[in-house]
N, C-alpha and C positions, 0 to 999 in steps of 0.2 A: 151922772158921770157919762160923760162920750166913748165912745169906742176907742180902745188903746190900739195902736199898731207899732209895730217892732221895724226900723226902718231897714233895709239890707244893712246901710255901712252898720247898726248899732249891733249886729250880729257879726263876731269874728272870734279868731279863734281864740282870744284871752276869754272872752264870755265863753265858750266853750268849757276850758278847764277851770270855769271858778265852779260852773256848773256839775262838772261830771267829780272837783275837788270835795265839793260839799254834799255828795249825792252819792255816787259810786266814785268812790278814791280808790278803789279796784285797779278802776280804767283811768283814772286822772293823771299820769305818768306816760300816758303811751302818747307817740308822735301825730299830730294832729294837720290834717292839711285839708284845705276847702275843696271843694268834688264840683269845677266846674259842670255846668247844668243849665239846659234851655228851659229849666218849670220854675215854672212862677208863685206858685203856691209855698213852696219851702227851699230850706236851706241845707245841703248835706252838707257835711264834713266827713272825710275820711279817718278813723280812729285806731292807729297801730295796721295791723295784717290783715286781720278778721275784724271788724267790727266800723258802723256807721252812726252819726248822730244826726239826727234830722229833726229841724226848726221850723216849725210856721213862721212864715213872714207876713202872714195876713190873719186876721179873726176870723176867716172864713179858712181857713186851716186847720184849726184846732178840733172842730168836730172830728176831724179824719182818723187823730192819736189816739182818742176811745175807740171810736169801728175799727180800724185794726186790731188793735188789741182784743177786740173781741171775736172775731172773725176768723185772721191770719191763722191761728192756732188749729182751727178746726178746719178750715181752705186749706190747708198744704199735704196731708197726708193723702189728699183725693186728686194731686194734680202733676202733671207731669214733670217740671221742671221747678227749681226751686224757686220761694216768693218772701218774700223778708220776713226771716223770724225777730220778733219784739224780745227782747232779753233783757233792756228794765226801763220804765215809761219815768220818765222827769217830772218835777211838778213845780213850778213859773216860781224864779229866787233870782237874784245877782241883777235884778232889774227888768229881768224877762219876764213878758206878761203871763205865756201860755205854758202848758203840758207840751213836754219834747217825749222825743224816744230813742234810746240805743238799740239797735239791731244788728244779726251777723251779717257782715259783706257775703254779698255775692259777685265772684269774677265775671268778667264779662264786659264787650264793649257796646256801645247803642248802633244797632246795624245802620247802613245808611239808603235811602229810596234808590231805587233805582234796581233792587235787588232781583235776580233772574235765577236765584238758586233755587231749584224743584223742592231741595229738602230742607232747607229754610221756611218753606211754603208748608209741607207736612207738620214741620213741626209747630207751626203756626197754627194752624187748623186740628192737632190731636191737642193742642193748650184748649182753642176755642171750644173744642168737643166734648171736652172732659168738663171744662167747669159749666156748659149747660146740661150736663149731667147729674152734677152733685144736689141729693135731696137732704137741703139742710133749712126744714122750717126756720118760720120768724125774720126771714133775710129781709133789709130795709130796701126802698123800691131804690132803683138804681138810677144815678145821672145818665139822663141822655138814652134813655128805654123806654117812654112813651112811642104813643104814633108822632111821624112828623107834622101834623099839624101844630102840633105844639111850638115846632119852631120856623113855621111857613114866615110868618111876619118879617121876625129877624133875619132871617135869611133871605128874603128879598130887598128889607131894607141893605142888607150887605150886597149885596151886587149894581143895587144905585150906586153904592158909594163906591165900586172897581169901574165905573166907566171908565175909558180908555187906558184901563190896566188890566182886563180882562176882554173875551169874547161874551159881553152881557147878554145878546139874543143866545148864543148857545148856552149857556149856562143855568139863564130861564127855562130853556126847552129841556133841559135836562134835567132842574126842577119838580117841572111840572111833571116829568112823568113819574118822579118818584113821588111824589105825592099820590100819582092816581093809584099807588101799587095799591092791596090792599093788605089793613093793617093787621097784625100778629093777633091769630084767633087762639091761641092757644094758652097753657097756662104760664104763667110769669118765668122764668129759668133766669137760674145764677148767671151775670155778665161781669167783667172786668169795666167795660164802658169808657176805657178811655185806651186803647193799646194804641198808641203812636210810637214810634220809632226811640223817642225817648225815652219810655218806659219797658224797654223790652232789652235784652243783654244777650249777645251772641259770643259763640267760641269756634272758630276752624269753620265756620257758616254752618255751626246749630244753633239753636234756641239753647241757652242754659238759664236764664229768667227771667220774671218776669215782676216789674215793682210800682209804687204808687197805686193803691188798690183803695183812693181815697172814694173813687166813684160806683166802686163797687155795688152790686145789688141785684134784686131782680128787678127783672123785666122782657122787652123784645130780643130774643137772638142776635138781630139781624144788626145791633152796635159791635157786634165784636167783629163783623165781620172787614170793619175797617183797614186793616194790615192790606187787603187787597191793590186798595187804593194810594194809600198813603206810604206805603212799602213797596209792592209788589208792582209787576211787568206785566201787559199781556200771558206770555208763557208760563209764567211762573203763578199770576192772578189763577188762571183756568184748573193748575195743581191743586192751589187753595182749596177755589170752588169742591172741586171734584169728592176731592181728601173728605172735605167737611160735609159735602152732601147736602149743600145748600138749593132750599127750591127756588122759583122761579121770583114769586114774592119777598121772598127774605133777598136773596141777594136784591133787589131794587132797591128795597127799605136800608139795606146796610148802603148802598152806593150813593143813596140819598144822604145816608146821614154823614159819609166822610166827606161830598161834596157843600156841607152846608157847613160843618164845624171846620172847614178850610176858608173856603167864603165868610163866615165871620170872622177869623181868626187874620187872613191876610190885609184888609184894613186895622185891624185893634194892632198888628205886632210889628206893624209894615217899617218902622221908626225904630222899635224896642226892645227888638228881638226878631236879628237876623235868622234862628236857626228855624222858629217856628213859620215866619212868612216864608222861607226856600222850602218849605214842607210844604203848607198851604200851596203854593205854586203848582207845584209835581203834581199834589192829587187834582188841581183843576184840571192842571195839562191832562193825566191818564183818564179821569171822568169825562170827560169831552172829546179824545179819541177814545173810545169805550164802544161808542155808535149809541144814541139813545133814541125815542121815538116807539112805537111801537116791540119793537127787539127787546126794550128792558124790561118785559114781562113775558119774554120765551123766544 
């Protein structure tokens, strides 16, 4: 048998309440509305006051529904802002292939780039600081925490493909020097590994939380340190820095890794998904005035 996939339109909210009718009839009565969203991986719907359901839309989703469930529980009493608690995991009925999950809502809206707030920056960096903190053996290796060689290929394949939609000689040079950083000698620490602007929930310009912790795991520090880039200003990047205490090699390695998973991402979404290519854009724009060369290792 081939691989089943769940098409978006076959995901809506009638599937929603046959699922939560047959499963938790708790919740099957409460008002159900779709939770626009730029990820591509799943499906939320908003569920009553308190509460979310969220759907893989791909096979390659479903691993996520067990690592949280196992993880979240034990990641949130060590971190500073709230991260989605699992409240009861689905199991694939009413036509749906895969394991879903209900979790409590968290308020909050997705900050937007461009952000020069100091203490948006702090509390960006006491998130990043805490969770490579936490000593919780067994943690699975995390997406996007190796060395960048791992993704040197793809990454240059993707800047062939921005010719004249990009500065390709800068963005080479900028590259290559984070490649020459050198890679994290130290041992593996807890990362989120994907904190983009859509995964992150702000209030009155704080941090209140932070979700999608599908990439979760150990490895380099220096993936978390994306918010810089992909969020943050000059002014407000240097608060980051400071806050978090980043050296001279891990911030390269982080500025590497936001300018590469932008560079892939802005050919793949460039058609398909306006909200990620205007992101991808930002961080090439702020990596590239950034000054690279020599400088990005002190």
């Amino acid at each position: 048998m081939g691989k089943m996939h769940a098409d978006e339109a076959d995901i809506d909210v009638s599937l929603v309440r046959r699922l939560l009718a047959a499963q938790f009839p708790q919740w099957a009565e409460l008002p159900i509305e779709p939770f626009p969203s730029s990820g591509t991986v799943n499906a939320v719907y908003r569920l009553g006051d308190h509460l979310s359901v969220r759907l893989p839309r791909i096979e390659n989703g479903v691993g996520d529904i067990e690592k949280e469930h196992r993880w979240l529980p034990r990641l949130a009493p060590l971190l500073p802002v709230a991260i989605p608690d699992v409240l009861g995991r689905g199991a694939p009925a009413e036509g749906f292939p895969w394991p879903w999950s209900v979790s409590r809502w968290i308020d909050g809206e997705n900050p937007r780039e461009g952000h020069e707030d100091g203490l948006l920056a702090k509390d960006l960096a006491a998130f990043a600081g805490a969770f490579r903190r936490i000593d919780l053996p067994g943690g699975p290796a995390a997406y996007r925490a190796g060395p960048l060689s791992e993704v040197d290929a793809a990454t240059r394949h993707a800047i062939g493909e921005l010719d004249g939609l990009i500065d390709t000689g800068a963005a080479t040079a900028a590259w290559d020097a984070a490649v020459r950083a050198p890679e994290w000698a130290g041992r593996p620490v807890w990362v989120h590994s994907d904190l983009m602007p859509g995964n992150l929930l702000v209030q009155d310009g704080r941090l209140t939380g932070v979700i999608d912790f599908a990439t979760m795991g150990v490895g380099d520090p220096a993936i978390d340190l994306i918010p810089a880039w992909n969020l943050l200003t000059p002014a407000s990047r240097e608060v980051f820095r400071a806050t978090l205490g980043a050296d001279d090699a891990t911030w390269a390695r982080g500025r590497g890794w936001a300018l590469s998973m932008a560079l892939i991402q802005l050919p793949y979404y460039l058609y398909t998904n306006p909200a990620i290519a205007a992101n991808a854009r930002f961080v090439i724009g702020q990596v590239l005035a950034d000054g690279i060369g020599d400088r990005s290792l002190g």
